[in-house]
C-alpha positions as CSV (number, residue, x, y, z in Angstrom):
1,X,20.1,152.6,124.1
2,X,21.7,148.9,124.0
3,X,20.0,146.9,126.5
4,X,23.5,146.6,128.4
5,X,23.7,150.9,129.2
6,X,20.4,150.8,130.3
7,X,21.1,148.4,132.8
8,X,24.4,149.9,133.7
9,X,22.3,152.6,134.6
10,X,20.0,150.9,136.7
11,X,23.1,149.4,138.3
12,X,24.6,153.4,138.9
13,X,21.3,154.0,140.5
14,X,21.0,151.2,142.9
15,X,24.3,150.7,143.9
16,X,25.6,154.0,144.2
17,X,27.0,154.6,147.4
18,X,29.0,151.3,146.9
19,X,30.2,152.8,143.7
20,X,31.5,156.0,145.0
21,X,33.4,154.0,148.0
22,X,35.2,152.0,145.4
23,X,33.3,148.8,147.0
24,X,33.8,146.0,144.4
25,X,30.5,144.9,142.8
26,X,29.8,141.3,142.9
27,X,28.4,139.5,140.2
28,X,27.6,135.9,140.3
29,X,26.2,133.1,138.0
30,X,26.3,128.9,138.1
31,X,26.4,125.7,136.7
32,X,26.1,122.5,138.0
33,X,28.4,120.4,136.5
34,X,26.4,116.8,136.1
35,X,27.1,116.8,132.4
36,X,28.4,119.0,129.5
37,X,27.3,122.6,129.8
38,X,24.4,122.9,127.3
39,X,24.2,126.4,125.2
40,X,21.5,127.8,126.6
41,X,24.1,128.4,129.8
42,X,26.1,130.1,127.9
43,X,23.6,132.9,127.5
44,X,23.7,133.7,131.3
45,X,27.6,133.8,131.7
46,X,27.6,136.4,128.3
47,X,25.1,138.4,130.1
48,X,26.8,138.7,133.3
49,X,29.8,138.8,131.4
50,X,29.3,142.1,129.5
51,X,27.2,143.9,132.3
52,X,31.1,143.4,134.1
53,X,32.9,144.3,130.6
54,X,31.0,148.1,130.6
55,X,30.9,148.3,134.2
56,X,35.1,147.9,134.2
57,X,34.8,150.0,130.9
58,X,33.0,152.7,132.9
59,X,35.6,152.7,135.7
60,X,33.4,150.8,138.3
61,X,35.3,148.3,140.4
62,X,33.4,145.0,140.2
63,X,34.4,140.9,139.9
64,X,31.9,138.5,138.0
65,X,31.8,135.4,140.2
66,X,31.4,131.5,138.2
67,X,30.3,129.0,140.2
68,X,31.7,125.2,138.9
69,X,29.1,123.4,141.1
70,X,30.4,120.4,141.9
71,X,28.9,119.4,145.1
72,X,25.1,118.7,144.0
73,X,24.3,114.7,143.8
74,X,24.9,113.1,140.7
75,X,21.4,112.4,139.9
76,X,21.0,111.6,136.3
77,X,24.0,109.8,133.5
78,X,24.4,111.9,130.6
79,X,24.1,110.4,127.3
80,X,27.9,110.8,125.9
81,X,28.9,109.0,129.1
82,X,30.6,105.7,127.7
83,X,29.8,102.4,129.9
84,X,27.0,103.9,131.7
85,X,26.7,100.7,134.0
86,X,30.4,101.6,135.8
87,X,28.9,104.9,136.5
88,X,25.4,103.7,138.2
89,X,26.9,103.2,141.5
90,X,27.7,107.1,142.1
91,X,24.5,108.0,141.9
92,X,23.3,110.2,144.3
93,X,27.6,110.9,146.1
94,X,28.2,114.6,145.7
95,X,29.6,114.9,142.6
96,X,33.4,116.4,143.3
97,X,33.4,113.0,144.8
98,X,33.2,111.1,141.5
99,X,36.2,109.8,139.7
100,X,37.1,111.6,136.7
101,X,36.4,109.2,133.5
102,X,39.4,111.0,131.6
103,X,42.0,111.4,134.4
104,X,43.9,113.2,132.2
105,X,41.6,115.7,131.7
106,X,40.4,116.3,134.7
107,X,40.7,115.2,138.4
108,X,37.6,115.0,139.3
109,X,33.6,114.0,137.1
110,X,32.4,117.6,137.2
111,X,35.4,119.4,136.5
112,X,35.8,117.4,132.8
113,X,32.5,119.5,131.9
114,X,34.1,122.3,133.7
115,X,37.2,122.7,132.0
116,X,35.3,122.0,128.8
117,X,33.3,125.2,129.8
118,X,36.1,127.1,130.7
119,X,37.6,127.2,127.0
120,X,34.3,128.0,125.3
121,X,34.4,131.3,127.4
122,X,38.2,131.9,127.4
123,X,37.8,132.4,123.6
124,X,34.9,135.3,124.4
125,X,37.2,137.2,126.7
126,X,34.9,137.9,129.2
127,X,36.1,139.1,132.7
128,X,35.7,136.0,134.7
129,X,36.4,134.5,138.0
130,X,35.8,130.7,138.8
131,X,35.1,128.9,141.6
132,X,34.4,125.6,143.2
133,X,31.4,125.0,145.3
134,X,32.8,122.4,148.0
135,X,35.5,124.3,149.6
136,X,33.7,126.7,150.1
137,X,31.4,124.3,152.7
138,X,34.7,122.6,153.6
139,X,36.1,125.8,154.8
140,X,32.9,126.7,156.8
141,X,31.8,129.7,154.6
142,X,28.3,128.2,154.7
143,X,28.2,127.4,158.9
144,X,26.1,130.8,159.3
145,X,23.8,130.0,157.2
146,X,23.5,126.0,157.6
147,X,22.6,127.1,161.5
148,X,20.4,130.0,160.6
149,X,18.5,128.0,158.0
150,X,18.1,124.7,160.6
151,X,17.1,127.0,162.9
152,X,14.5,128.5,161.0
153,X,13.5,125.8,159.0
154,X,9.6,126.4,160.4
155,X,9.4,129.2,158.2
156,X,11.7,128.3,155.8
157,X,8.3,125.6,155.3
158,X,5.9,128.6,155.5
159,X,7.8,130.3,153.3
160,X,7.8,127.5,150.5
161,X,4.3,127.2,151.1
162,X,2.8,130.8,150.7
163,X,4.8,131.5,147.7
164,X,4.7,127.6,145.7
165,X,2.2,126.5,147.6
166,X,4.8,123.7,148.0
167,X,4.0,121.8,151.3
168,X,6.6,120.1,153.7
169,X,6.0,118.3,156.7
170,X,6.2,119.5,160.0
171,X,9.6,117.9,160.6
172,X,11.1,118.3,157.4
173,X,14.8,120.4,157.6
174,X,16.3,122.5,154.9
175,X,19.8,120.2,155.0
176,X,20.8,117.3,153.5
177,X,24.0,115.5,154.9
178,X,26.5,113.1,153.4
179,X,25.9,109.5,154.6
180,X,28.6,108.8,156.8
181,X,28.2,105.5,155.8
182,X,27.7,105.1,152.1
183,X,29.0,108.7,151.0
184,X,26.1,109.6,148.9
185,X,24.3,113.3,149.6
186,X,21.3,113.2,147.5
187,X,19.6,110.1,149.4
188,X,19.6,111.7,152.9
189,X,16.8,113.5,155.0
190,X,17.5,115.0,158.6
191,X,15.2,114.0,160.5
192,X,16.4,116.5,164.0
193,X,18.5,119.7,165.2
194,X,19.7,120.4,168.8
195,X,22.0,123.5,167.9
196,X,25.2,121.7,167.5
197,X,24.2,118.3,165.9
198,X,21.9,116.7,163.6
199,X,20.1,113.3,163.1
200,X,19.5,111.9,159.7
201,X,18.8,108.3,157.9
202,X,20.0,108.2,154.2
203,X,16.5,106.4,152.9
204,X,16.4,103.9,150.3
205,X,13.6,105.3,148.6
206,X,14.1,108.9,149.1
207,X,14.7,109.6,145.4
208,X,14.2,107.6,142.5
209,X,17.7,108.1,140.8
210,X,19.6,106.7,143.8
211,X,19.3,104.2,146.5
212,X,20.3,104.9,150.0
213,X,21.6,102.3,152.3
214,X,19.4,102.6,155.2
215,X,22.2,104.1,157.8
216,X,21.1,106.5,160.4
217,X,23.6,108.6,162.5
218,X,24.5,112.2,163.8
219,X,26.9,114.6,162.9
220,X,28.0,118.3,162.8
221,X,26.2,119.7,159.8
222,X,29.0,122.2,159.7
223,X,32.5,122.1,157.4
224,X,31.0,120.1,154.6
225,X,29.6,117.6,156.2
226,X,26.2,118.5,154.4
227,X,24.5,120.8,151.9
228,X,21.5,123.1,151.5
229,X,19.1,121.9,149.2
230,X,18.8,124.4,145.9
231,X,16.4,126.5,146.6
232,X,17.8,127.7,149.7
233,X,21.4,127.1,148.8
234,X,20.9,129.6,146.4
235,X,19.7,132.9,148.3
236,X,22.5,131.4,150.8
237,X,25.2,131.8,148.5
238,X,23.9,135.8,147.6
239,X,24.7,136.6,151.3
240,X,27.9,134.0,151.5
241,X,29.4,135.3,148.3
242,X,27.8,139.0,149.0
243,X,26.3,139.1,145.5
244,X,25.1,142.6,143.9
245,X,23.8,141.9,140.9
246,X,22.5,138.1,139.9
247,X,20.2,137.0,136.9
248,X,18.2,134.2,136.5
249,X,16.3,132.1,133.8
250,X,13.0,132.5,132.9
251,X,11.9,129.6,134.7
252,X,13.4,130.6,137.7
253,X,11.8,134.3,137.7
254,X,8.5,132.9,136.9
255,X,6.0,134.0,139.8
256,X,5.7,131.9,142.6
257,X,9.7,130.1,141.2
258,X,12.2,129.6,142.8
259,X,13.9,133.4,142.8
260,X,11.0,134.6,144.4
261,X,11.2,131.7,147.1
262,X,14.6,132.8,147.5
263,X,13.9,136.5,147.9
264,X,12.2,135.6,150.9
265,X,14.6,133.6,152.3
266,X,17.5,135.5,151.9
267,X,15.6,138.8,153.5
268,X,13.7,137.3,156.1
269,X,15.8,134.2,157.3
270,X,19.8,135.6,156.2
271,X,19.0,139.3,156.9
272,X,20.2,140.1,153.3
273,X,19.2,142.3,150.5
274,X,18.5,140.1,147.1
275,X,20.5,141.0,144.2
276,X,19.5,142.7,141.5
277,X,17.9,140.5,139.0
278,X,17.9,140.3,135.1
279,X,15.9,137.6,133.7
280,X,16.9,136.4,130.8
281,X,14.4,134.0,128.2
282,X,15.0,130.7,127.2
283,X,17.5,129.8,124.7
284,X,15.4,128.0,121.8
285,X,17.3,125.1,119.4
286,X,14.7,124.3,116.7
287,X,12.3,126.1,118.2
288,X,12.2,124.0,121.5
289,X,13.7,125.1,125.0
290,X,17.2,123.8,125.9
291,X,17.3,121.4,128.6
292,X,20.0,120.1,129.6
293,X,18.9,117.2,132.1
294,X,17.1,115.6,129.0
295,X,20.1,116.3,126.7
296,X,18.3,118.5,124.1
297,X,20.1,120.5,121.4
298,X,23.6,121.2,121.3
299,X,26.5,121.9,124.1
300,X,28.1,125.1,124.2
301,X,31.5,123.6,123.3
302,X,29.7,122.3,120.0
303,X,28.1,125.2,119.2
304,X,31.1,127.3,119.8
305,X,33.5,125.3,117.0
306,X,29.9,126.6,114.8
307,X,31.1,130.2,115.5
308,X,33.8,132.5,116.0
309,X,33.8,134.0,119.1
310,X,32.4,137.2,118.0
311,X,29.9,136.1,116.1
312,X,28.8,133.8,119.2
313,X,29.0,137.0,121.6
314,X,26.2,138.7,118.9
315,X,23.8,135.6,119.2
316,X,24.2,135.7,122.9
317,X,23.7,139.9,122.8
318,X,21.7,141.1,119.8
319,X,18.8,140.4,121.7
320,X,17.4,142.2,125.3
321,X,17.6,139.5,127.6
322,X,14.0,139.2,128.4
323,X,13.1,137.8,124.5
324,X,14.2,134.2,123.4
325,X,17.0,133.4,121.1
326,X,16.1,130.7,118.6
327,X,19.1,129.2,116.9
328,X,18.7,126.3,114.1
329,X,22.4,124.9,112.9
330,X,20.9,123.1,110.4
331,X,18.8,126.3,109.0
332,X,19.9,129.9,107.8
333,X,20.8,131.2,111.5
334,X,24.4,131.0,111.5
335,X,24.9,132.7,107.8
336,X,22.3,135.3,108.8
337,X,24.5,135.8,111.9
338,X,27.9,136.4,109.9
339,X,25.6,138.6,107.5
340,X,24.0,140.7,110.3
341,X,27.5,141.0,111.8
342,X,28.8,142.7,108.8
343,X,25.6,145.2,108.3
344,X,26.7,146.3,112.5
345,X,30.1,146.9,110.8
346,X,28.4,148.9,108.0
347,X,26.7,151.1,110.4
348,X,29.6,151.2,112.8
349,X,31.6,152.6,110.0
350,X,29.4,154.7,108.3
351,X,28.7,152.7,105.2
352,X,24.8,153.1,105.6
353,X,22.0,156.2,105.0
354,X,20.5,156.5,108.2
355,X,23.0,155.8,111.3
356,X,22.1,154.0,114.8
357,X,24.7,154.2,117.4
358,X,23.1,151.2,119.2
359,X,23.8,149.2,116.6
360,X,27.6,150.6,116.7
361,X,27.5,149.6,120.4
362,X,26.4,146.4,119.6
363,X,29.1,145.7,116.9
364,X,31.4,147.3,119.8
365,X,30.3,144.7,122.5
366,X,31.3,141.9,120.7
367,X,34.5,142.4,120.1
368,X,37.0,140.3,121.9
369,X,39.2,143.4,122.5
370,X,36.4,145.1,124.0
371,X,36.7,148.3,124.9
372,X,39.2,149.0,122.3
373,X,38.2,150.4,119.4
374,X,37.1,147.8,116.7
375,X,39.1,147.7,113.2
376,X,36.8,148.7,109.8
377,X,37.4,145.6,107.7
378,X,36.2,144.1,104.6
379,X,34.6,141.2,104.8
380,X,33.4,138.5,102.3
381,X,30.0,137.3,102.9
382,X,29.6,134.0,104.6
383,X,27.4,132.6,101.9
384,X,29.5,133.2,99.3
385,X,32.6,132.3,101.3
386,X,30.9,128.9,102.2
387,X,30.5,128.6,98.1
388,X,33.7,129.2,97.3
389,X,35.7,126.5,99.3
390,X,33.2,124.0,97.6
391,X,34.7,124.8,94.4
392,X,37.7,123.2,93.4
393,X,38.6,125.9,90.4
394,X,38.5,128.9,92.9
395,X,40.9,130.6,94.9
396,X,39.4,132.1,97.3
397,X,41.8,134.8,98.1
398,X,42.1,136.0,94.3
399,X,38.0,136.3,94.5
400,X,37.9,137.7,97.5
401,X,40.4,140.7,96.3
402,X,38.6,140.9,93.1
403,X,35.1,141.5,95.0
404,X,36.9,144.4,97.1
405,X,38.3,145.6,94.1
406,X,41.8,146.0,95.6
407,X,44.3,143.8,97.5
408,X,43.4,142.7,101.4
409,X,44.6,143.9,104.8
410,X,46.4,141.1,106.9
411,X,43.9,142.0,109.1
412,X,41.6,141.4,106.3
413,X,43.4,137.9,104.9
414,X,42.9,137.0,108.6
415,X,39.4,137.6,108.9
416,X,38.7,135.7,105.4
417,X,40.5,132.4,106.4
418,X,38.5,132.2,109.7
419,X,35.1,132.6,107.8
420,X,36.4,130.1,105.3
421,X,37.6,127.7,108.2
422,X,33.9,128.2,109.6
423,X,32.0,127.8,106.5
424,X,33.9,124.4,106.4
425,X,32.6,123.3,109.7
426,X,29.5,124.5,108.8
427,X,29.2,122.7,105.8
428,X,30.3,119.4,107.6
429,X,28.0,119.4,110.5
430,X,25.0,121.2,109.5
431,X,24.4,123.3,107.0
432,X,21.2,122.4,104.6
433,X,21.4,121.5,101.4
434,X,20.5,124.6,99.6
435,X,24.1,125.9,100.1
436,X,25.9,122.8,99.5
437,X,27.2,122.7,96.0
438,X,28.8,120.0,93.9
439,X,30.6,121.8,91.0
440,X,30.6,119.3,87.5
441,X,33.7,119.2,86.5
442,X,34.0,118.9,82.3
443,X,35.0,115.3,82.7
444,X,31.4,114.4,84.5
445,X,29.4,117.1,81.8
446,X,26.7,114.4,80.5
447,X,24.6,117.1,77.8
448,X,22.5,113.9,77.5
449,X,20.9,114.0,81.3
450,X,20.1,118.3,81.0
451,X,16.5,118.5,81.5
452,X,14.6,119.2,78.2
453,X,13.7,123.2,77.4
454,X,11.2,124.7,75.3
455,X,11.9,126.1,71.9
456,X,12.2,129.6,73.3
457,X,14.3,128.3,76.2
458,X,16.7,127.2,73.3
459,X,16.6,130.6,71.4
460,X,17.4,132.1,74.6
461,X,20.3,130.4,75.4
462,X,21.6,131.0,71.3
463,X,21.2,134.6,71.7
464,X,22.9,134.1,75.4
465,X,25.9,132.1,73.4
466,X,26.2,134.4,70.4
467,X,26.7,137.8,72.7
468,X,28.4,135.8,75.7
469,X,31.3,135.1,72.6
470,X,32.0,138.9,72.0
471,X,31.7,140.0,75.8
472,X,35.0,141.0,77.9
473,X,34.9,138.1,80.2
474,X,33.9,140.0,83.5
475,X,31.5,138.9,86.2
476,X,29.7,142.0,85.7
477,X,29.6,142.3,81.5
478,X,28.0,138.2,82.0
479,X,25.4,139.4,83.9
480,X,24.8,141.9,81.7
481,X,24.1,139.9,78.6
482,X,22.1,137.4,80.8
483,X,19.6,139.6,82.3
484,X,19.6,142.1,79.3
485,X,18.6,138.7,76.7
486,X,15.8,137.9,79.8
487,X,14.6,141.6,79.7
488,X,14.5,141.2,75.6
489,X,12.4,137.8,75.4
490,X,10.4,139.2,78.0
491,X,11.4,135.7,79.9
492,X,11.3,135.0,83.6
493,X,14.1,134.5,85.9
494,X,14.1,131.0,86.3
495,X,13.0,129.7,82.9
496,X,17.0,131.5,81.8
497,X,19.2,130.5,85.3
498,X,17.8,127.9,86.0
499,X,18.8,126.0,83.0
500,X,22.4,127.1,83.4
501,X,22.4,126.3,87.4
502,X,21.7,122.6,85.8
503,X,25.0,123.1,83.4
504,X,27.2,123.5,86.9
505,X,25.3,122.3,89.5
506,X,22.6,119.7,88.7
507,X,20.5,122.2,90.5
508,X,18.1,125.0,89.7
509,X,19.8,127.8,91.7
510,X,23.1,129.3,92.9
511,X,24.8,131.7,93.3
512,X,25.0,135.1,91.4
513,X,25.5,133.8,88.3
514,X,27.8,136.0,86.1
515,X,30.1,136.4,88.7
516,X,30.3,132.2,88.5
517,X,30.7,132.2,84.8
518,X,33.2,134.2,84.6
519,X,35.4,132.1,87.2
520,X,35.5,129.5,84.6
521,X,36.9,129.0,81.3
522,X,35.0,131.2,78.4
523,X,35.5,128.2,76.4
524,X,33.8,125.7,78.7
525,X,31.0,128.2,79.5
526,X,30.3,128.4,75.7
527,X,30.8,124.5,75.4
528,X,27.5,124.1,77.5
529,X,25.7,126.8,76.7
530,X,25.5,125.5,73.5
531,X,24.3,122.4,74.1
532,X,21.1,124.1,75.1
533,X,20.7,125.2,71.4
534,X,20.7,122.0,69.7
């Protein structure tokens, strides 16, 4: 069973009697929006994203909830923000309160990461519903629980303590308030609560990525005038937003975390039941975790012009959330990916021996047209798509009809141009050197600069030019004669193509290589071959 039914099924099972009353099921996931949205993100809102696709597939009545947060201090200046010194003195203000540094693009600082985010996912088609985070304080959706949590903030402490072992003082309040004074959020600590108001002083030294400026006041904590710190924010907003089903991040789930911190809190202090939880494992670039407040790896919008949106849906899905996706751009990953797309096709359609309807699903579930039906196409592989556009003397289109052995689809012709516009990308930005190929044109053949061969190298290569001159000039009759003169001499592989890789390439390996000869002039082929049996 694909990972996603079985927890459909758990989601059936738990949920019921909200099910069979038609109650819409709440899904919910976040980002705060301090810089761009990192890749590993991504992985939560695809999650959430299909559990809602089947769920709507199945006829359940449910809304995935995306939280822009942008009402969390600004408490760190990302690394592609241009004149970082302008942007020192926000620091620590709420972060819908920093000017946009592209007005153009956006009104507001977080909402330039936001919108940035919102077109990575538009391209997925995944049933979606955004929101910002400081309305909904403006508007007073978080008075019940601002006053519940103040007035339980005693154990609100007792709780961070038995579970973190996380010790706050005796007069330390789950609230922080924006200085009335200075505007900032993330240097203030309330120091009192008498049920309608509270006291605070924004401190100077309270954190060390802002500086307060000393003021103390009171004010209603209600309406937006303050904020819940994270990890009670968070079970706040399961009962605010009345949240079914929520997944978190490894680190979050770990024991003593801060989803089990917020299980108690939302039970015992908001009187509400936590929502189902599917952790999900880290999203690995190079073999190191994603982070996105040190700026490591790649940002979803980066990684999506890497990958069609189907083939980013299969990284996000091939594997059960609780196991870690490792992704290297500048590796094999992303043809492997368009290669284990097409094998899910091959199965889908019943091109292989043994069939395996999860992998059918899988190949179903990443369509962008999910839940219709998915198209049976031909499709190039990336590899050798990714070779072709490198060479000058191919047309990609007249290769790619001769390797079907019939003329493409527009569906087809579609799906060829998108791989080749891929490859491209990939071949700019990242891709290693073992597929990046510079073809010698007949101008640039040097026979002088061929590495030297032994004697029977060069009777090899005679026999090779001698049969190669009688031979219908047809990818498949070339390989022949190649591997049929190896098989004779009793030669190995690489002491015959290698050689010939040299003639093209200046490189000992390739491509299959009678299919490449036979893309190029019989004449020129035989011109270099023979200068191998001088």
């Amino acid at each position: 069973m694909q990972w996603v039914d079985s927890i459909i099924g758990e989601i059936e099972k738990r949920f019921a009697a909200e099910i069979k009353a038609k109650q819409p099921l709440i899904l919910r996931d976040e980002k705060t929006l301090s810089g761009r949205v990192h890749i590993g993100s991504l992985r939560g809102i695809v999650i959430h994203g299909i559990i809602a696709q089947v769920l709507q597939e199945k006829g359940i009545v449910c809304d995935f909830l995306f939280e822009l947060n942008d009402f969390d201090p600004m408490d760190e200046l990302p690394a592609t923000l241009e004149r970082r010194d302008e942007w020192k003195q926000y620091m620590g203000q709420p972060l819908f309160t920093v000017p946009s540094p592209d007005p153009n693009v956006a009104e507001n600082y977080p909402l330039v990461f936001g919108n940035e985010l919102k077109d990575v996912v538009h391209a997925l088609k995944l049933p979606i519903t955004y929101y910002p985070l400081a309305p909904l304080y403006k508007e007073g959706k978080f008075n019940e629980v601002i006053h519940d949590a103040l007035e339980h903030a005693a154990e609100i402490r007792a709780i961070y303590r038995e579970v973190s072992g996380s010790q706050k003082p005796d007069d330390w309040y789950p609230l922080q308030v924006i200085c009335e004074k200075c505007g900032k959020v993330g240097t203030t600590q309330v120091t009192g609560w008498n049920g309608k108001e509270v006291t605070y002083m924004c401190k100077k030294d309270l954190v060390k990525w802002a500086q307060g400026c000393g003021h103390s006041g009171t004010v209603s904590p209600f309406d937006g005038h303050a904020k819940l710190p994270w990890k009670v924010e968070w079970p706040a907003k399961w009962k605010v937003m009345n949240v079914k089903i929520e997944g978190a991040g490894k680190d979050h789930s770990a024991a003593g975390g801060s989803r089990d911190i917020g299980r108690r809190i939302v039970e015992e202090i908001f009187q509400y039941p936590e929502p189902l939880n599917i952790p999900y494992e880290f999203f690995n670039i190079g073999g190191k975790k994603m982070s996105a407040s040190k700026g490591l790896g790649a940002s979803a919008k980066e990684v999506s012009d890497l990958l069609p949106p189907k083939i980013l849906k299969l990284l996000m899905i091939r594997k059960q959330p609780n196991q870690p996706i490792d992704f290297e751009p500048e590796g094999v990953t992303i043809p492997q990916l368009f290669d284990e797309y097409d094998r899910l096709a091959d199965y889908t359609f019943g091109r292989s021996e043994k069939p395996e309807p999860d992998f059918a699903r899988t190949f179903a579930l990443t369509q962008t047209d999910f839940p219709k039906q998915p198209k049976d196409l031909w499709h190039m592989r990336f590899s050798l798509v990714a070779f072709i556009v490198q060479m000058p003397h191919l047309d990609l289109l007249k290769e790619a009809a001769q390797a079907k052995g019939s003329s493409l689809s527009e569906a087809e012709k579609s799906d060829l141009q998108e791989r080749a516009d891929y490859a491209r990308r990939w071949l700019t930005a990242c891709a290693p050197d073992q597929f990046r190929f510079t073809f010698v044109e007949a101008a640039d053949f040097d026979p002088e600069n061929l590495p030297a061969i032994s004697a029977a190298q060069k009777k090899a290569f005679g026999t090779i030019h001698q049969r190669l001159q009688e031979t219908m000039w047809k990818g498949e009759e070339v390989h022949k004669v190649l591997h049929a003169v190896k098989t004779e001499l009793n030669m190995p592989p690489k002491e015959i193509f290698a050689p010939l890789y040299q003639l093209f390439f200046k490189r000992d390996d390739g491509p299959q290589m009678g299919w490449l000869l036979s893309t190029l002039s019989k004449e020129e082929v035989l011109k270099r071959i023979h200068t191998y049996t001088a």
